[in-house]
C-alpha positions, 0 to 999 in steps of 0.5 A: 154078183156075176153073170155066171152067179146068177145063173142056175145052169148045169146040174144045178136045176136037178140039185136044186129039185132034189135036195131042196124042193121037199125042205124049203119049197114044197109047204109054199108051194101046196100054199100058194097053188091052194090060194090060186084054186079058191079064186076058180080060175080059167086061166094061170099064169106062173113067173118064175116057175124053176123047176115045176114045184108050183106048176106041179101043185097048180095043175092037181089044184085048179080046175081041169078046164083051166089053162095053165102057162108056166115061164121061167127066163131058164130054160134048164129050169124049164126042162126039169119042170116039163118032166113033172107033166103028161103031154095031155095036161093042159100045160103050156111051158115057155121061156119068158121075162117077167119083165117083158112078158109076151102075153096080151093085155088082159090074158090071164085070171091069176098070176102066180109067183113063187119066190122069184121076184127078189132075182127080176132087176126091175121090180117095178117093171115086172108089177107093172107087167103082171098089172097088165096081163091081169084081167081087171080084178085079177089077183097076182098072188106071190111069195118072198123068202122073209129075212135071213135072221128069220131062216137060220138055214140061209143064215147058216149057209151064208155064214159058213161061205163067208168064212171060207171067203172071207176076204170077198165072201160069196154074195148069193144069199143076200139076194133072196133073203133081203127084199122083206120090206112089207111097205116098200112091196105094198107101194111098189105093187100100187104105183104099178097098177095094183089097186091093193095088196096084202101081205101076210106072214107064213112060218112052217116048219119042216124035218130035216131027215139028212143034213148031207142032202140039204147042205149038197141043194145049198151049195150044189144047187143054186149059183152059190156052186159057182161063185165058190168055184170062182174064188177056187173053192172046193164046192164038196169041202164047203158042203162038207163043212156046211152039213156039220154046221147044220146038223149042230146048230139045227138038228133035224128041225127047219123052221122057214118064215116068208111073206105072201102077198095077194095083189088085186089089180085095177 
């Protein structure tokens, strides 16, 4: 994928906010910020944190006491999150590489990742990262989307953008839906300072009250937008023919399956 693919610029953050936070991301989110509580920490730390829809859930969660840094390598991502909070929360917001975070060994309880490990380019590199601003025995507590056979809404937009392609078919789906393999997470997380990891299933299903608005966060809101532009597609026709697709094959019912992990580090 190119450069410009991979990036959520523009007016995607605020699409991708809109339209896709309250159907696909927001149940994880209440999720995963629920599991960061119960562990009582005194000192978060988010990767990856797009536009605030963890940090969110994380801030109304934890305890008041708890310092909470979010980071993402966008900075427009960032912008649309630091709008969600009052400037007394204790909130830190900063640009940052989960690859090469700009932490202290040692620094925070619980790291906190929401389906954003898929996009690093180095995986191991960022385990070992997160291992190494974990205190000991700190839990890195992170999500990925489980395959695209498993959410047959990503299958479906991923499909209909290869038919308007289909002599070089846009790739951006295949990315967040296709690092699923429990083994080969569990092992990369222990060779990378992690003492264990488990991983569990999660399926929620969701209403989808608007195909319209869904299939506009779809195209609209992540770097799809971009490569349909690149290959001179008309973004609004593909969205069009998108939100037909959806109101057909799903009606007004999302069914989503991830994997959640829980890592202990030593």
């Amino acid at each position: 994928m190119s450069s410009e693919a991979a990036a959520f610029t523009g007016n995607i953050p605020g699409n991708y906010d809109q339209y896709l936070g309250p159907r696909i991301f927001q149940g994880f989110a209440e999720d995963i910020a629920r599991r960061a509580a119960s562990l009582k920490p005194t000192n978060v730390l988010e990767l990856a944190a797009g536009t605030g829809i963890v940090s969110r859930h994380l801030r109304n969660q934890v305890p008041e006491n708890c310092a909470l840094t979010i980071t993402d390598l966008n900075e427009p991502m960032l912008l649309v999150a630091a709008e969600k909070f009052n400037p007394d929360e204790n909130l830190q917001v900063k640009v940052a590489d989960a690859t090469q975070l700009p932490f202290d060994d040692d620094s925070f309880d619980v790291v906190v990742c929401q389906f954003g490990v898929m996009f690093f380019p180095d995986k191991d590199r960022s385990y070992a990262e997160a291992a190494r601003v974990l205190k000991p025995g700190g839990h890195y507590l992170l999500n990925v989307w489980d395959s695209l056979q498993d959410n047959r809404f990503a299958q479906i937009a991923d499909r209909v953008a290869g038919d308007v392609f289909p002599d070089d078919p846009p790739g951006f789906y295949k990315v967040p839906f296709s690092y699923n393999d429990l083994g080969h997470i569990v092992s990369a997380l222990t060779a990378n300072g992690f003492d264990e990891a488990n991983c569990e299933t999660l399926q929620l299903e969701t209403d989808l009250p608007c195909a319209n608005d869904f299939a506009r966060g779809l195209i609209f809101g992540n770097p799809l937008f971009e490569e349909v532009k690149s290959r001179g597609g008309d973004p609004e026709e593909v969205c069009s023919t998108l939100a037909a697709t959806l109101k057909e094959e799903l009606g007004g019912v999302l069914s989503l399956q991830a994997i959640m992990v829980d890592a202990v580090a030593g």
